[in-house]
C-alpha positions in Angstrom: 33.6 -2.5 -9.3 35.4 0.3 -9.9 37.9 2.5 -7.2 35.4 5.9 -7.3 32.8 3.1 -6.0 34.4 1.8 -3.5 36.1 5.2 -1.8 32.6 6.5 -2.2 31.2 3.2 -0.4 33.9 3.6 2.1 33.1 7.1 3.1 29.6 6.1 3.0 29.8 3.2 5.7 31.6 5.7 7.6 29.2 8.1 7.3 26.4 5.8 8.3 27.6 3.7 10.9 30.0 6.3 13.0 27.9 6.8 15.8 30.8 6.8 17.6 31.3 9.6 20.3 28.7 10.6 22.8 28.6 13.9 24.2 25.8 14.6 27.0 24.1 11.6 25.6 23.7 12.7 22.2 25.2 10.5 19.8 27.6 11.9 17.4 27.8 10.5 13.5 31.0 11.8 11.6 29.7 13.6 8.2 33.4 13.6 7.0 36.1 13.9 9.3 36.4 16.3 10.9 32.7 17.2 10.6 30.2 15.6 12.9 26.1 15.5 13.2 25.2 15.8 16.8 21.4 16.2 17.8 20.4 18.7 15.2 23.7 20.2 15.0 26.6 20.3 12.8 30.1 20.2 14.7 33.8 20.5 13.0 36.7 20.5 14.3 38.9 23.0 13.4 42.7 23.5 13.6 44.4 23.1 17.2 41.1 21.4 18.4 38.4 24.5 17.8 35.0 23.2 17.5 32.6 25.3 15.4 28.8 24.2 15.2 26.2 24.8 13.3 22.5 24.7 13.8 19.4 24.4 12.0 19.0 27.8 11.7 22.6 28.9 11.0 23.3 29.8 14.4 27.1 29.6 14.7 29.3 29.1 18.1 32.7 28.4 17.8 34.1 27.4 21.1 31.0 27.5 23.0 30.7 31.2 21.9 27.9 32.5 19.9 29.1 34.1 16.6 27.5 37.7 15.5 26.6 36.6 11.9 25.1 39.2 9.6 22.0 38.4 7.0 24.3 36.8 4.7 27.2 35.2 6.8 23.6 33.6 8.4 22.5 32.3 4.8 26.2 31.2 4.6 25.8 29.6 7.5 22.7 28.0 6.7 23.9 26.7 3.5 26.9 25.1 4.8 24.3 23.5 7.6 22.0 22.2 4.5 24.6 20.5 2.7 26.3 19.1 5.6 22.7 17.6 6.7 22.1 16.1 2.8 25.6 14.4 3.2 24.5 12.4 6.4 21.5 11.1 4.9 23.2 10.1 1.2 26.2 8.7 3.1 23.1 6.8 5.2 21.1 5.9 1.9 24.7 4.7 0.5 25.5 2.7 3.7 22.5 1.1 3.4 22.0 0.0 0.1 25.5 -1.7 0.1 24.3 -3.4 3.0 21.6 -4.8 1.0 23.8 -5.7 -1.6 26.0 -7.3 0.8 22.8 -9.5 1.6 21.7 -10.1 -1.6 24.9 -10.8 -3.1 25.3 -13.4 -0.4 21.9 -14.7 -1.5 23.1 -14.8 -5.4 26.3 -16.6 -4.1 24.4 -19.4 -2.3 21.5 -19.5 -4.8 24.4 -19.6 -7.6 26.4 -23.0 -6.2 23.3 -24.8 -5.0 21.8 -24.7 -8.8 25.5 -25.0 -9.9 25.0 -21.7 -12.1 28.0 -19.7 -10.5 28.3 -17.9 -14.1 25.2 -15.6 -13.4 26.6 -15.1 -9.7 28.8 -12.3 -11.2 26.1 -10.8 -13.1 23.3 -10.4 -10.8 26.3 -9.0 -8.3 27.5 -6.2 -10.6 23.7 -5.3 -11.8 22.8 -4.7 -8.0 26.3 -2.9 -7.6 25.6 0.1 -10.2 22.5 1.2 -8.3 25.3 1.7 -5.1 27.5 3.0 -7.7 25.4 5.7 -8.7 24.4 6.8 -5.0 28.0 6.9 -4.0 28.3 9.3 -7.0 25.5 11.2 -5.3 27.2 11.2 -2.3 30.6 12.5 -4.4 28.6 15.4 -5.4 27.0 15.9 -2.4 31.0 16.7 -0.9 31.6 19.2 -3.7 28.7 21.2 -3.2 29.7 20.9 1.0 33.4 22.2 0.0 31.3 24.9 -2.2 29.2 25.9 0.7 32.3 25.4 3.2 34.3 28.0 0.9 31.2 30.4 0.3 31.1 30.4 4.4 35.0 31.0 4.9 34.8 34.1 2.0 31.9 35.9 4.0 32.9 34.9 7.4 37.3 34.8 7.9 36.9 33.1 11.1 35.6 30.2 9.9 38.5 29.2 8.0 40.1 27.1 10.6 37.1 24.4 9.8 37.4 24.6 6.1 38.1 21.0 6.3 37.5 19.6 2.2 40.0 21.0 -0.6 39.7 20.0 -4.1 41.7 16.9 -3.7 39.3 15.4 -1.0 36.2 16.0 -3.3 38.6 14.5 -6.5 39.8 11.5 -4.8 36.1 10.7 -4.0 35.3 10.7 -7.4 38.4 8.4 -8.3 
């Protein structure tokens, strides 16, 4: 397998099985850190411990304070919100499926010794693997159109740019 796989596999387990904070019983799944899903609402943490979050509808509070947003910081907004939401559920889908080849590979591996065939173990094992390979690509490209949406956000609304969290090494070293 190759090392774009298994960063993007990586992030992806994160991504699916971070339900790690709670906050007023709402569990919180980390996107990418420092970008959170909690409830129906996106949260980042911003520089010196802001929290910006996002709703459904654009809706933007930073620090608990509701943010003025005009037609197009909203769509920005919104946007940012959409991507961030597609990135949960491919780093879910991603999580998931290399779960299942987890399984299966263990499966392949037992099936493999007990008929003494342990030369088609590697075979069946990389076949599964490049269907995981190609969501975690997904998910790659999921993170570049997030930093595109993050950026878009920050140009029509400056006071979001103490959450503009991905640069263009985070969505490189995904890929690589």
């Amino acid at each position: 397998m190759k090392l774009p796989f298994v960063s993007a596999l990586c992030l992806a387990l994160l991504v699916a099985a971070a339900g790690s904070g709670c906050s007023n019983g709402t569990p919180e799944v980390h996107v990418i850190a420092p970008v959170s899903l909690s409830g129906d609402r996106i949260q980042v943490r911003g520089q010196g411990g802001v929290r910006a979050e996002i709703g459904p509808d654009g809706a933007l509070r930073i620090d608990g304070q509701a943010v003025s947003l005009d037609p197009a910081q909203l769509a920005a907004s919104r946007r940012y919100y959409v991507q961030a939401m597609g990135m949960t559920q491919d780093g879910i889908a991603v999580g998931k499926a290399g779960a299942a080849l987890a399984g299966k590979a263990v499966g392949n591996v037992v099936a493999g010794l007990t008929q003494g065939d342990t030369e088609s173990i590697e075979r069946k094992v990389e076949a599964d693997a490049k269907e995981v390979e190609r969501q975690a690509l997904r998910l790659c490209e999921r993170m570049a159109s997030l930093r595109t949406a993050q950026d878009e956000l920050v140009g029509a609304l400056p006071a979001f740019q103490p959450f503009a969290v991905l640069d263009a090494d985070s969505v490189d070293d995904c890929k690589h």
